[in-house]
MDAnalysis code that builds the backbone (N, CA, C; Angstrom):
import MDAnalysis as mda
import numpy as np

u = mda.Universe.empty(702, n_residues=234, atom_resindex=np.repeat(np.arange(234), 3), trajectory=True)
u.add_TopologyAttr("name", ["N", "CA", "C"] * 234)
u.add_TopologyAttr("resid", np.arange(1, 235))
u.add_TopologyAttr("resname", ["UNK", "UNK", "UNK", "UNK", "UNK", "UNK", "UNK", "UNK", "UNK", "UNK", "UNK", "UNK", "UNK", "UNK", "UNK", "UNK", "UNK", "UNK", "UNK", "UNK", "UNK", "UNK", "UNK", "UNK", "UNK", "UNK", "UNK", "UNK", "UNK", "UNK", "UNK", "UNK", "UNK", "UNK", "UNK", "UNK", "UNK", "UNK", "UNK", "UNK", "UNK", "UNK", "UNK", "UNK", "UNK", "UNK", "UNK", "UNK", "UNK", "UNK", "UNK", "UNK", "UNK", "UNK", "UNK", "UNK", "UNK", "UNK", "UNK", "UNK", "UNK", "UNK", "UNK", "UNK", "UNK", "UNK", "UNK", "UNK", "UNK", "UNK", "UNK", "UNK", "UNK", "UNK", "UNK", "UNK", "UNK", "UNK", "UNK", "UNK", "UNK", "UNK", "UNK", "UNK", "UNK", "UNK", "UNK", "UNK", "UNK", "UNK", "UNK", "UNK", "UNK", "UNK", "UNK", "UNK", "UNK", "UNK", "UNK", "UNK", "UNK", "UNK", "UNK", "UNK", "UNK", "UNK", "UNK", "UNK", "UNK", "UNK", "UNK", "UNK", "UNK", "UNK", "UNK", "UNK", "UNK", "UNK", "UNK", "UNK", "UNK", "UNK", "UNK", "UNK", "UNK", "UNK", "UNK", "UNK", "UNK", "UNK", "UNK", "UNK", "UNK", "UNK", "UNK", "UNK", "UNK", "UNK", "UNK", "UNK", "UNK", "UNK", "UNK", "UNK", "UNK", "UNK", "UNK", "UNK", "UNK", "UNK", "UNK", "UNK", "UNK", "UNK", "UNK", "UNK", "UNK", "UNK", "UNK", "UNK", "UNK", "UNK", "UNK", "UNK", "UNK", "UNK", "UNK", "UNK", "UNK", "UNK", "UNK", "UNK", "UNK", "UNK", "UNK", "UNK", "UNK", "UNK", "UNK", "UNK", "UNK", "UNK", "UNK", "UNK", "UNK", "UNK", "UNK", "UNK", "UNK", "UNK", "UNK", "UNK", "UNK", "UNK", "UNK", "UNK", "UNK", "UNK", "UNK", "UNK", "UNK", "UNK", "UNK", "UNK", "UNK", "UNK", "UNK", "UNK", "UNK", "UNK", "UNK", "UNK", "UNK", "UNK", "UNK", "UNK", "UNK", "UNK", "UNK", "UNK", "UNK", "UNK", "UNK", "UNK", "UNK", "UNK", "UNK", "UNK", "UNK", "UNK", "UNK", "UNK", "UNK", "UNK"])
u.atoms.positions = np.array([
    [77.702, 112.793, 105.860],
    [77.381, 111.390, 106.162],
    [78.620, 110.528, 106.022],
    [78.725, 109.651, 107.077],
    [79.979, 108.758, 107.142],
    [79.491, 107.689, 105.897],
    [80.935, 107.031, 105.143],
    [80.418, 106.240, 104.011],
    [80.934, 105.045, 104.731],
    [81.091, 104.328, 105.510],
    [81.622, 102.933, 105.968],
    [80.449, 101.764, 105.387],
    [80.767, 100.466, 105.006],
    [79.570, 99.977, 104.384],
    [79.492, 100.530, 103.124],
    [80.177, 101.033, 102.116],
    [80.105, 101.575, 100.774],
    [80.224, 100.372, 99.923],
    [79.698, 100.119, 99.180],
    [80.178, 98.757, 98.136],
    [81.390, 98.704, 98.044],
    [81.984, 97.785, 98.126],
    [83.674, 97.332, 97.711],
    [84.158, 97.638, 96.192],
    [84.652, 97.980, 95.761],
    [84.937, 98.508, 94.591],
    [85.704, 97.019, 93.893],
    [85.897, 97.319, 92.732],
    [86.405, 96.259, 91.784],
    [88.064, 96.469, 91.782],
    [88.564, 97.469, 91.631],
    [89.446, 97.278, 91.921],
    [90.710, 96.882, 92.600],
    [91.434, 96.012, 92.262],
    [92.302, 95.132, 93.225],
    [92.796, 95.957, 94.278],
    [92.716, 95.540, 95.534],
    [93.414, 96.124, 96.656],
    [95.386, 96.289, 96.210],
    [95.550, 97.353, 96.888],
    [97.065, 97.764, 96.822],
    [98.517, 97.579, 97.981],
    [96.939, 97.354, 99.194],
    [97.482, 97.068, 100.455],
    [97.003, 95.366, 100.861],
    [97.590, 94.925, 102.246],
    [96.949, 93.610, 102.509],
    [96.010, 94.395, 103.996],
    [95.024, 93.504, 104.222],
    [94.377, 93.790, 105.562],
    [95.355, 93.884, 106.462],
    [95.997, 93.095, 107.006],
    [97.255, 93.372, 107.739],
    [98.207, 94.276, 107.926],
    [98.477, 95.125, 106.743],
    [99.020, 96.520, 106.489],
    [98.272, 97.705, 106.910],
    [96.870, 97.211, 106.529],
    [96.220, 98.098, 106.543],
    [95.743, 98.694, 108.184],
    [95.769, 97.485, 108.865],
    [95.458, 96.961, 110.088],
    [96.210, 97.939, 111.131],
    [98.113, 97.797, 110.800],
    [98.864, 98.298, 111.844],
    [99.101, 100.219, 111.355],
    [98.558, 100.173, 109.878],
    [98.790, 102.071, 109.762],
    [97.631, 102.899, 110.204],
    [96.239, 101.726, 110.284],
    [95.147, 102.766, 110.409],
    [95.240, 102.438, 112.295],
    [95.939, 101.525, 112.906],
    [96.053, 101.636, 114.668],
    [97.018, 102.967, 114.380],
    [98.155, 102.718, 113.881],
    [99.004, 103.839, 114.423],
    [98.712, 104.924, 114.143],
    [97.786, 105.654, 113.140],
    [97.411, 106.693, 112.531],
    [96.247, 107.066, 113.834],
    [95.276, 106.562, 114.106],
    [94.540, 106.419, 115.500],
    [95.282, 106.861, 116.685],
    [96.310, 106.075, 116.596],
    [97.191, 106.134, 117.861],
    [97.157, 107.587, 118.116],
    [97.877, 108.355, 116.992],
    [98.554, 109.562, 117.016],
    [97.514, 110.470, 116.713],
    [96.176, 110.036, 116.577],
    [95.444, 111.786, 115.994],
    [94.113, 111.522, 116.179],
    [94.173, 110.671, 117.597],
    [92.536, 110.646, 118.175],
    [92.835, 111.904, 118.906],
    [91.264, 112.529, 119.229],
    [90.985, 113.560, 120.186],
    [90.295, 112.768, 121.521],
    [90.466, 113.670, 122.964],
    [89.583, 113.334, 124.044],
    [88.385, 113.026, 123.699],
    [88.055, 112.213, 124.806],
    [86.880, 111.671, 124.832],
    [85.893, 113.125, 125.738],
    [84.645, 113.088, 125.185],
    [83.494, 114.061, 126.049],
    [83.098, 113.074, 127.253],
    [82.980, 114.166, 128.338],
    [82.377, 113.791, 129.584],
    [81.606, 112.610, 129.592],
    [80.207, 113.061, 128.150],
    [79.215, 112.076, 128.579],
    [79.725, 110.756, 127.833],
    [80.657, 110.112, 126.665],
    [81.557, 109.507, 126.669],
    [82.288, 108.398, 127.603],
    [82.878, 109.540, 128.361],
    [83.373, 108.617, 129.627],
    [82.716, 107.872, 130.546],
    [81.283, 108.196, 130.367],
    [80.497, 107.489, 131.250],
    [79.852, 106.260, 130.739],
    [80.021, 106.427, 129.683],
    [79.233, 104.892, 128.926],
    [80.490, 103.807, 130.033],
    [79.912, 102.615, 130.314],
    [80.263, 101.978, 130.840],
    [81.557, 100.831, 129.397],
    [81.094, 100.522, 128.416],
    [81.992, 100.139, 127.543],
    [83.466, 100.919, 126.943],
    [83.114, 102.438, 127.339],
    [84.399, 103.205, 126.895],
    [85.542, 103.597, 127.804],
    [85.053, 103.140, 129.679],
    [86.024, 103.157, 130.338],
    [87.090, 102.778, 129.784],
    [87.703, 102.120, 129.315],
    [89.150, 101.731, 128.551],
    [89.811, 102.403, 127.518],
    [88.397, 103.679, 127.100],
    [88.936, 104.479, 125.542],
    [90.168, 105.669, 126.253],
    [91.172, 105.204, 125.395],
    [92.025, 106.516, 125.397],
    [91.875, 108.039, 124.767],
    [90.996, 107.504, 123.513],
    [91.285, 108.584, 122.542],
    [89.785, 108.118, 121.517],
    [89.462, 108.805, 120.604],
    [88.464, 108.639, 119.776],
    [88.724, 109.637, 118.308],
    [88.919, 108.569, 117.592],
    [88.795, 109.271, 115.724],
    [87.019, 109.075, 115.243],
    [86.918, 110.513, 115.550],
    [85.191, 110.753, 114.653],
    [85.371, 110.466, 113.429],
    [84.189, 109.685, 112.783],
    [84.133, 109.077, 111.616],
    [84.895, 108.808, 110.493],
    [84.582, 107.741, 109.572],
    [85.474, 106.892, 108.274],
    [85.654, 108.377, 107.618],
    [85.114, 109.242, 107.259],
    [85.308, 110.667, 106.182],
    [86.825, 110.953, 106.548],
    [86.994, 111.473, 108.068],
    [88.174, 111.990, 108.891],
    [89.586, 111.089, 108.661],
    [89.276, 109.438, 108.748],
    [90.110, 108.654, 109.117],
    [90.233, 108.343, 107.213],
    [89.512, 108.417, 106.481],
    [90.298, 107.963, 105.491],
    [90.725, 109.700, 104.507],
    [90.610, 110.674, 105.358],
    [91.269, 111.796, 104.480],
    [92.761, 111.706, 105.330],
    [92.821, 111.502, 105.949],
    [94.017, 111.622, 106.791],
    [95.010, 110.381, 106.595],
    [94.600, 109.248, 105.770],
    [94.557, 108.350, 105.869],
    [95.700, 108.483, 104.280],
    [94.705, 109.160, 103.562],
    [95.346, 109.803, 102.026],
    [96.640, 110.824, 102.486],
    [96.819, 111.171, 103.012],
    [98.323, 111.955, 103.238],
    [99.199, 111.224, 103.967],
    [98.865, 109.995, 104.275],
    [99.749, 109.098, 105.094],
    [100.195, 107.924, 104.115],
    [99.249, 107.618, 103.056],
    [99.326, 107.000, 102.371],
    [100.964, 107.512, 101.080],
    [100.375, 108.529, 101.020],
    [100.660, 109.737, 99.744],
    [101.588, 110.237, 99.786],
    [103.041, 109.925, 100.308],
    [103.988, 110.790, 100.699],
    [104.277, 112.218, 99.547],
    [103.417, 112.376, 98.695],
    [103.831, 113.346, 97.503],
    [102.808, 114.523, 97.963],
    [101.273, 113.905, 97.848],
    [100.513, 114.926, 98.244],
    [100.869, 115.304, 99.845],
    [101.570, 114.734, 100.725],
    [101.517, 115.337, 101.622],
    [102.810, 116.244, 101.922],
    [103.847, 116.176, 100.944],
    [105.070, 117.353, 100.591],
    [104.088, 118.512, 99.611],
    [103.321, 118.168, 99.154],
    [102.303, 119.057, 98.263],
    [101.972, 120.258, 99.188],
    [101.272, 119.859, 100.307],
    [100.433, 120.244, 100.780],
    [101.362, 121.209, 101.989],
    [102.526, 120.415, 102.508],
    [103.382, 121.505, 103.365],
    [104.188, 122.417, 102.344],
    [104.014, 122.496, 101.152],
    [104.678, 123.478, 100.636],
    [103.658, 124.606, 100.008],
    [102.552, 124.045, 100.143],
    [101.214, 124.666, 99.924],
    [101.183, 126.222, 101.309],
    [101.670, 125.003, 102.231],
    [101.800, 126.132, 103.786],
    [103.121, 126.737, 103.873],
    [103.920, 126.033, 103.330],
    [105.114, 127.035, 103.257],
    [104.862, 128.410, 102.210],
    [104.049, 127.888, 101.494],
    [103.910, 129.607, 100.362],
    [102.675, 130.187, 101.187],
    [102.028, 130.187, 101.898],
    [101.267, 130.844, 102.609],
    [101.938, 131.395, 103.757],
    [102.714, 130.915, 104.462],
    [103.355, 131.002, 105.865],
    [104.763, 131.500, 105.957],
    [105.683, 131.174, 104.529],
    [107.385, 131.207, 104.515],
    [107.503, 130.598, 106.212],
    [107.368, 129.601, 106.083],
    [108.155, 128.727, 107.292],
    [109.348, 128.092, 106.612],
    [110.244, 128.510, 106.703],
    [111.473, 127.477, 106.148],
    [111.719, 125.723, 106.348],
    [111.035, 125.807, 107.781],
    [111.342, 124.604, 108.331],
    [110.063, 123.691, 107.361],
    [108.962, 124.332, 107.303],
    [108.212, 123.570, 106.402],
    [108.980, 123.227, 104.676],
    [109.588, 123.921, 104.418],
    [110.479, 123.671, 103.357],
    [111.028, 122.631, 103.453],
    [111.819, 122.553, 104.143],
    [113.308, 121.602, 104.507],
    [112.323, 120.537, 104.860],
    [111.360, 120.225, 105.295],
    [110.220, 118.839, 105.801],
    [109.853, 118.155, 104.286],
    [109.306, 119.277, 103.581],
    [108.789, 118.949, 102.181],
    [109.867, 118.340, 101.380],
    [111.334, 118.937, 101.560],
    [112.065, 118.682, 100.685],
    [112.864, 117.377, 101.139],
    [112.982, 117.090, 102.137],
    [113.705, 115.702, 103.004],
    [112.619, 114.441, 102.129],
    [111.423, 114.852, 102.091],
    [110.384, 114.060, 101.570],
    [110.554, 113.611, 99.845],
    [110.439, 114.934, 99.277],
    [110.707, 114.822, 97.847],
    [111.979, 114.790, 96.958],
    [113.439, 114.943, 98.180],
    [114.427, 114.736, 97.513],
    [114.932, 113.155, 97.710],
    [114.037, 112.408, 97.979],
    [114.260, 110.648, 98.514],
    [112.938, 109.912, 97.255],
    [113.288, 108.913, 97.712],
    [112.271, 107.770, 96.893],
    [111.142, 107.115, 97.718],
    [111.111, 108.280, 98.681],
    [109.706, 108.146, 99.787],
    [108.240, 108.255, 98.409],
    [108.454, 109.248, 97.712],
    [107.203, 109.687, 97.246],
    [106.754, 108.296, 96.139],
    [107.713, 107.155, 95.649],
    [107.816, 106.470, 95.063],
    [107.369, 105.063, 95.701],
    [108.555, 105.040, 96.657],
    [108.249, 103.269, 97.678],
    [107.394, 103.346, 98.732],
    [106.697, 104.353, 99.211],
    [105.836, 104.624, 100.400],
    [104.574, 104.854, 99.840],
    [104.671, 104.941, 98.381],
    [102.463, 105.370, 98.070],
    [102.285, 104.315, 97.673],
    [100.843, 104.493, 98.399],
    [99.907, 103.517, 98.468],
    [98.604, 104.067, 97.677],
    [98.464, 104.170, 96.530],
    [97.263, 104.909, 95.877],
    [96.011, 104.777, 96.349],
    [95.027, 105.662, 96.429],
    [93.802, 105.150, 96.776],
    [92.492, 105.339, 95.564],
    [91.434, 105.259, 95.679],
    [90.531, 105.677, 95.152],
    [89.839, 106.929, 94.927],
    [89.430, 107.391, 93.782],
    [88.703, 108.750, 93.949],
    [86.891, 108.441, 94.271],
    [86.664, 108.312, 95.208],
    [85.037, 108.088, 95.630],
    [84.488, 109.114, 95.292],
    [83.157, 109.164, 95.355],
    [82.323, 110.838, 95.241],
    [82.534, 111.267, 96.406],
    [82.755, 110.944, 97.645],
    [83.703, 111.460, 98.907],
    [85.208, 111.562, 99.105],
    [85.598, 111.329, 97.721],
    [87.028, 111.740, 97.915],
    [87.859, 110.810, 97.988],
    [88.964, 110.864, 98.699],
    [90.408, 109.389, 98.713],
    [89.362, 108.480, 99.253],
    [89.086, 107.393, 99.247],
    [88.600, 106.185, 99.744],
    [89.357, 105.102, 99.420],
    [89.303, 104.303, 100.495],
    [89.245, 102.479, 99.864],
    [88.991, 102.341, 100.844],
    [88.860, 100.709, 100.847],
    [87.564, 99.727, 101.422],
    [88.828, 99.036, 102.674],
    [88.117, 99.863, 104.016],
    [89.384, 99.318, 105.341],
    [88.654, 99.142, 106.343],
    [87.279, 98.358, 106.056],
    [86.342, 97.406, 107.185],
    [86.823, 96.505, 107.579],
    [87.449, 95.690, 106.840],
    [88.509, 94.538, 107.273],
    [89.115, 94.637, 107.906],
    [90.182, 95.450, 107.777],
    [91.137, 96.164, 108.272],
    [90.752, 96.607, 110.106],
    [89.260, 97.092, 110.126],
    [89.393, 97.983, 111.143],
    [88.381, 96.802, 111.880],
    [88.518, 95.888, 111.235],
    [87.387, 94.577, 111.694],
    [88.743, 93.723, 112.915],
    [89.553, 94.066, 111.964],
    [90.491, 92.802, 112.666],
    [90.968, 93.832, 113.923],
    [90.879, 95.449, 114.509],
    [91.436, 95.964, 115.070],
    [90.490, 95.736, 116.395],
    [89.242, 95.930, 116.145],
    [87.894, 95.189, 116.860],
    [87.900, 94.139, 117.625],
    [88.380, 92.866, 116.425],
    [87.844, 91.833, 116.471],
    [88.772, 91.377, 117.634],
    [90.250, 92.270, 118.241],
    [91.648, 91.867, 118.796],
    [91.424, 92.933, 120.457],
    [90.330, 93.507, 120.028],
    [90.193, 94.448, 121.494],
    [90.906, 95.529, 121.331],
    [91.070, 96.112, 120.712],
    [91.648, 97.027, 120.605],
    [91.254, 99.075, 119.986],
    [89.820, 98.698, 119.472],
    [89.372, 99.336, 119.330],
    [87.944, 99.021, 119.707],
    [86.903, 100.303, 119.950],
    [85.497, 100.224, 119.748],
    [85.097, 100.973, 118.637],
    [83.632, 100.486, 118.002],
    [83.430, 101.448, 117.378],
    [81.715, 102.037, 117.458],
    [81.674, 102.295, 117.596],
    [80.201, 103.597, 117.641],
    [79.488, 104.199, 116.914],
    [78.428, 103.737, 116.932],
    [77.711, 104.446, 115.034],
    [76.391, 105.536, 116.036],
    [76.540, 106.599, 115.118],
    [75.528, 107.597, 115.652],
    [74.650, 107.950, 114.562],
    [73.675, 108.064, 114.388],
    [72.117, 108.028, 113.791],
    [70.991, 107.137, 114.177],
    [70.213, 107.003, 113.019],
    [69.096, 105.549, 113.455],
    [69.653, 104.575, 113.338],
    [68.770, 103.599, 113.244],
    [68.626, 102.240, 112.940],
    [68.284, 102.276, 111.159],
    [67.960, 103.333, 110.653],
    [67.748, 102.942, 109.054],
    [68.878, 104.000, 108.595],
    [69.383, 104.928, 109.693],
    [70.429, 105.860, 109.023],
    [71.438, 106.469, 109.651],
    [72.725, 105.632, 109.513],
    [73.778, 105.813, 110.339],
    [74.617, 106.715, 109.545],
    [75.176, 108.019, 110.353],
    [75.463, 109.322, 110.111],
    [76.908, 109.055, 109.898],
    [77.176, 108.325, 111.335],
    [78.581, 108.275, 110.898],
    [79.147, 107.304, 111.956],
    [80.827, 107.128, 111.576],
    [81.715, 105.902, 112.770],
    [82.394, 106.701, 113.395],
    [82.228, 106.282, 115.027],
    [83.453, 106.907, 116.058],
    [84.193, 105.505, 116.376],
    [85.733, 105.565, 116.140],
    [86.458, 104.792, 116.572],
    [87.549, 104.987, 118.057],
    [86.872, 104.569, 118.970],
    [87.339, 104.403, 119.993],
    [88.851, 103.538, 120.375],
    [89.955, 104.201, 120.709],
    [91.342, 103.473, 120.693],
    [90.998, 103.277, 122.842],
    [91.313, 101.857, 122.454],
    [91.473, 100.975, 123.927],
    [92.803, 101.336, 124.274],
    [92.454, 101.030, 125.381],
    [94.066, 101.295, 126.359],
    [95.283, 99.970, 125.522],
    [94.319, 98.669, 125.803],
    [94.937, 97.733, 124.983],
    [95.811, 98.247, 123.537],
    [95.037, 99.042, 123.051],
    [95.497, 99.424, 121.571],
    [96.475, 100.400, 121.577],
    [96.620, 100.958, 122.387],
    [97.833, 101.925, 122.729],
    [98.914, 101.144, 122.747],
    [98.679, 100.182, 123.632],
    [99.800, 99.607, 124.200],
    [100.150, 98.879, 123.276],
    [99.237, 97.789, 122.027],
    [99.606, 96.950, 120.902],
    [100.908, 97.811, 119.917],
    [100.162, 99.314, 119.794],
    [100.713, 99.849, 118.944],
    [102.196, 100.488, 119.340],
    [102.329, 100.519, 120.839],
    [103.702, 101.299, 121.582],
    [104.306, 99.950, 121.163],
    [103.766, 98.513, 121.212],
    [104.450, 97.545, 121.749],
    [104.975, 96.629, 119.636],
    [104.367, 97.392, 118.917],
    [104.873, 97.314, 117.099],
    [105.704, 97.990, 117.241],
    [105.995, 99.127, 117.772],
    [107.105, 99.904, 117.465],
    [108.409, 99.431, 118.203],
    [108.369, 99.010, 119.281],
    [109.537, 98.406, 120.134],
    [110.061, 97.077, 119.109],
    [109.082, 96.324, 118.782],
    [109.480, 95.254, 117.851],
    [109.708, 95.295, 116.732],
    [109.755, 96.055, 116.285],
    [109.683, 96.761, 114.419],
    [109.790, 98.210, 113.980],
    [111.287, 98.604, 114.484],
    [111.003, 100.092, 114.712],
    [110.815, 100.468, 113.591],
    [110.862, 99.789, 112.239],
    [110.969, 100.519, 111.094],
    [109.566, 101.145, 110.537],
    [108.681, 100.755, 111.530],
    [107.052, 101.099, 111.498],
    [106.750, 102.555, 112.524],
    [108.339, 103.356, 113.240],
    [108.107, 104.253, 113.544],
    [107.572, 105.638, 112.200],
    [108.517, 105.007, 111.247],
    [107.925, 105.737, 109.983],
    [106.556, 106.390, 110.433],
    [105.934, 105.398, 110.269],
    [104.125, 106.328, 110.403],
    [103.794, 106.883, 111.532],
    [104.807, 106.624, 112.590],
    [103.766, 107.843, 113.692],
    [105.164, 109.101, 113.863],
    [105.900, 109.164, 112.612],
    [106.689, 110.300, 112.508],
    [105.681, 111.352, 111.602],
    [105.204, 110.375, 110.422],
    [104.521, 110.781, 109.139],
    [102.723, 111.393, 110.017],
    [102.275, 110.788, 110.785],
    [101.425, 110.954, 111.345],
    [101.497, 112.120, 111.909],
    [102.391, 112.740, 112.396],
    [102.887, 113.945, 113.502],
    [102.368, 115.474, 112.131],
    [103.172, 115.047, 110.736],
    [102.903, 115.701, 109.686],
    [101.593, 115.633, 109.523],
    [100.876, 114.988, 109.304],
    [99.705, 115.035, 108.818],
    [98.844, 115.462, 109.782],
    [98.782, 115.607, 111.374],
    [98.228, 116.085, 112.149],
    [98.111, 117.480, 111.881],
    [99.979, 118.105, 111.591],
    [100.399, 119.352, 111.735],
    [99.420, 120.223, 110.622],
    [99.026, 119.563, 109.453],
    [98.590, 119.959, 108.428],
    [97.157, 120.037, 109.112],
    [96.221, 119.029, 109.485],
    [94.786, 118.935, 109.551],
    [94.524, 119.642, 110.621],
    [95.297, 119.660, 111.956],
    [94.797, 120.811, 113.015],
    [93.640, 119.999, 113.137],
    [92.541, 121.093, 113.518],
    [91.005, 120.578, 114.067],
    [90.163, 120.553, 113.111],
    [90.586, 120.355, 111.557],
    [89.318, 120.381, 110.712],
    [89.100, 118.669, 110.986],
    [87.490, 118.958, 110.350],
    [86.725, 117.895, 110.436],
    [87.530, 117.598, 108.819],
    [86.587, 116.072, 108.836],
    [86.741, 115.103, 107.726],
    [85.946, 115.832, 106.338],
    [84.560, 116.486, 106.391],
    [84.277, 117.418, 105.472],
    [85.735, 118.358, 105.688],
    [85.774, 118.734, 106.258],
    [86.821, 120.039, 105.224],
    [88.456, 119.802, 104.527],
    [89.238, 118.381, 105.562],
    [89.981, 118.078, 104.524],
    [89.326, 117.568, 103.583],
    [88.395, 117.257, 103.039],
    [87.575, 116.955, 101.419],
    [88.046, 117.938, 100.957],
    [87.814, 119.014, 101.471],
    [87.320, 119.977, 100.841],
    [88.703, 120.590, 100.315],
    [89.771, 120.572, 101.149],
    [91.004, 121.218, 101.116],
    [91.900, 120.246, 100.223],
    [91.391, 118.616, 100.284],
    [92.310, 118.184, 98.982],
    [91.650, 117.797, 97.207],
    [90.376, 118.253, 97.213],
    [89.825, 118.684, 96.136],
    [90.437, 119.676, 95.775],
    [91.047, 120.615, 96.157],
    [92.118, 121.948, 95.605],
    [92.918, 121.249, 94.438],
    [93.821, 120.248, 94.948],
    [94.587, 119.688, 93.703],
    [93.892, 119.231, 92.855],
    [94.550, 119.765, 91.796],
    [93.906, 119.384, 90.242],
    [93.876, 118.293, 90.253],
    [95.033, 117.296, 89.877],
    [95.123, 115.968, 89.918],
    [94.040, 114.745, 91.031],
    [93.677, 115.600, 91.796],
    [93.457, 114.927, 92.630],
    [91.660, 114.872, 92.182],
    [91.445, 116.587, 91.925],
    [90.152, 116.054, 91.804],
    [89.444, 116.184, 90.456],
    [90.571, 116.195, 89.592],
    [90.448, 115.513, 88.202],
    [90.184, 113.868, 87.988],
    [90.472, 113.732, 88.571],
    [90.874, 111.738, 88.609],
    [88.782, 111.002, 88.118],
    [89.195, 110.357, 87.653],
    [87.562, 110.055, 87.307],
    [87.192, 109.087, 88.647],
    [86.152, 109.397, 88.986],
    [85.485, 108.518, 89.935],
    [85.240, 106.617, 90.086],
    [86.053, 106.065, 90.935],
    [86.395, 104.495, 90.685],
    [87.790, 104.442, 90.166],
    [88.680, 105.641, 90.086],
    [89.677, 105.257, 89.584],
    [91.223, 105.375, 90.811],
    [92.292, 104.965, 90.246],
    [93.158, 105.147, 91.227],
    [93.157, 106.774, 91.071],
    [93.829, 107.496, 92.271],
    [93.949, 109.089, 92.337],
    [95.724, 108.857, 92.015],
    [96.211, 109.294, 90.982],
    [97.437, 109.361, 90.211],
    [98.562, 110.326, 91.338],
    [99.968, 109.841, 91.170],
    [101.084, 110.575, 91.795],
    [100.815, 111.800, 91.086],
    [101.582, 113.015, 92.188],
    [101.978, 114.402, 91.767],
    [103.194, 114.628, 91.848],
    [103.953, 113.369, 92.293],
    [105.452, 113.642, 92.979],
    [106.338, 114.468, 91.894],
    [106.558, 114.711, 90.653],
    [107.256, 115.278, 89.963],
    [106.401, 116.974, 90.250],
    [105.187, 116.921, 90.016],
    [105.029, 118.305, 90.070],
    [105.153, 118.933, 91.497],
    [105.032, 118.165, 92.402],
    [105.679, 118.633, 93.921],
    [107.179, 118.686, 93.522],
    [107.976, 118.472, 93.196],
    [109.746, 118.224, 93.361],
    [109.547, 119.929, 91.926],
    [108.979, 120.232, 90.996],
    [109.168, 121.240, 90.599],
    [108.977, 122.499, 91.564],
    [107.786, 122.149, 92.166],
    [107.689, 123.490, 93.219],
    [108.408, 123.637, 93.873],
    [109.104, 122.606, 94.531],
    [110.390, 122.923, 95.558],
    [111.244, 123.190, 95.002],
    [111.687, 122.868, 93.773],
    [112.905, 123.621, 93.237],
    [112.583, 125.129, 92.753],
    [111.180, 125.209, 92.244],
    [111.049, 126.925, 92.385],
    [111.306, 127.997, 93.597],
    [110.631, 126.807, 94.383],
    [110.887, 127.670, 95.831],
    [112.224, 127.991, 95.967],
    [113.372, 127.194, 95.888],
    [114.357, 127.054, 96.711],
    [115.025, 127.817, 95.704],
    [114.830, 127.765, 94.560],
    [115.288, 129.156, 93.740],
    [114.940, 130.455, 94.303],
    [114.011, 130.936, 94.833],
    [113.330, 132.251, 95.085],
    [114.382, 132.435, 95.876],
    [114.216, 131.503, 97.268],
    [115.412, 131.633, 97.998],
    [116.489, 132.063, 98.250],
    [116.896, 131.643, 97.059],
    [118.407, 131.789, 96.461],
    [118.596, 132.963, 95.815],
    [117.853, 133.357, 95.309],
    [117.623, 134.885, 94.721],
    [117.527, 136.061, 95.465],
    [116.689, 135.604, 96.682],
    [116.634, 136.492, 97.806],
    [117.509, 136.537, 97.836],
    [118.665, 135.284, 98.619],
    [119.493, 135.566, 99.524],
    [120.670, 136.219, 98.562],
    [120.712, 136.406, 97.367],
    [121.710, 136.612, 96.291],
    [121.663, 138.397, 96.432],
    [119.873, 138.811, 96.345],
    [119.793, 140.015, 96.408],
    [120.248, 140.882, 97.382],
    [120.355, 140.129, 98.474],
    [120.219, 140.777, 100.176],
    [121.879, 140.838, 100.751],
    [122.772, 140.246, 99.662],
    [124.003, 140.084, 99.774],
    [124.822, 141.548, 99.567],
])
């Protein structure tokens, strides 16, 4: 079940609506899927480029964009499954800078996981034409949100980056976080960042705490192994 409409929590926001506004377009931008046939025919979605299935999807994805630590976490998670080097050298460009420091944006631990409250946020993306959004269930029980990206909204968001390139950041960071989520749904990254301790230790209503030091240890283990290899193979 999509949680959009969740009570607002007490805790002070970390972001402004406005922030929140141009990372959750550009995050959209970069990691909507096609629209279905019967889709295209609704007469209101002629203009959709792209569509992000429900708030679950958009705010787990939302947490690794936020998170520059958990999301070096998580490619080094695939680098020890995979030995991709290049996933190394991604993780480590990340955690050898003060990205994991000046770029998080903490979120909440909900009983669904990373949350915070980005109705506002996705109100003002609405409210500017730029998105639709689509609720599928009843009238007493809505399952979940499809957010529909307008042609308009493509173009808002091509047209932030021409004016502010320093906001290419997120649809570089976005490219990562795609690379990681592939085609899981919004249940299963839950499911895949409940793995971290920290993460799903955190008490419920509370901020979800940095890992950035214990990510920067793993990469230096790694890059030791490395080095050992390459010491042995000499």
């Amino acid at each position: 079940m999509d949680h959009e409409g969740a009570s607002r929590e007490s805790v002070d926001p970390v972001t402004s609506r406005e922030q929140d506004a141009v990372r959750l377009l550009l995050l959209i931008d970069g990691a909507c899927e096609p629209l279905t046939e019967a889709e295209k025919a609704v007469p209101a979605l002629v203009p959709a480029l792209g569509v992000m299935r429900t708030q679950v999807k958009l705010q787990k994805l939302d947490f690794w964009l936020r998170n520059p630590d958990y999301l070096a976490n998580e490619l080094l998670t695939e680098y020890e499954a995979d030995r991709e080097e290049a996933l190394l050298d991604i993780a480590g460009r990340i955690l050898d800078s003060e990205e994991p420091e000046v770029r998080r944006y903490p979120m909440l631990r909900h009983h669904f996981g990373a949350y915070e409250w980005l109705d506002d946020a996705l109100a003002v993306l609405r409210s500017a034409g730029l998105l639709v959004r689509r609720r599928r269930g009843t009238v007493n029980r809505v399952r979940q949100h499809d957010y529909f990206l307008l042609e308009h909204g493509r173009h808002v968001a091509r047209e932030i980056i021409r004016q502010a390139p320093a906001f290419d950041y997120y649809v570089q960071r976005v490219e990562l976080v795609m690379r990681l989520a592939g085609e899981k749904s919004g249940s299963e990254l839950k499911k895949q960042q409940y793995l971290t301790r920290e993460y799903a230790e955190t008490p419920r209503g509370s901020r979800i705490g940095a890992i950035s030091e214990q990510a920067r240890r793993r990469l230096a283990a790694f890059r030791q192994q490395l080095q050992e290899q390459g010491a042995g193979g000499a």
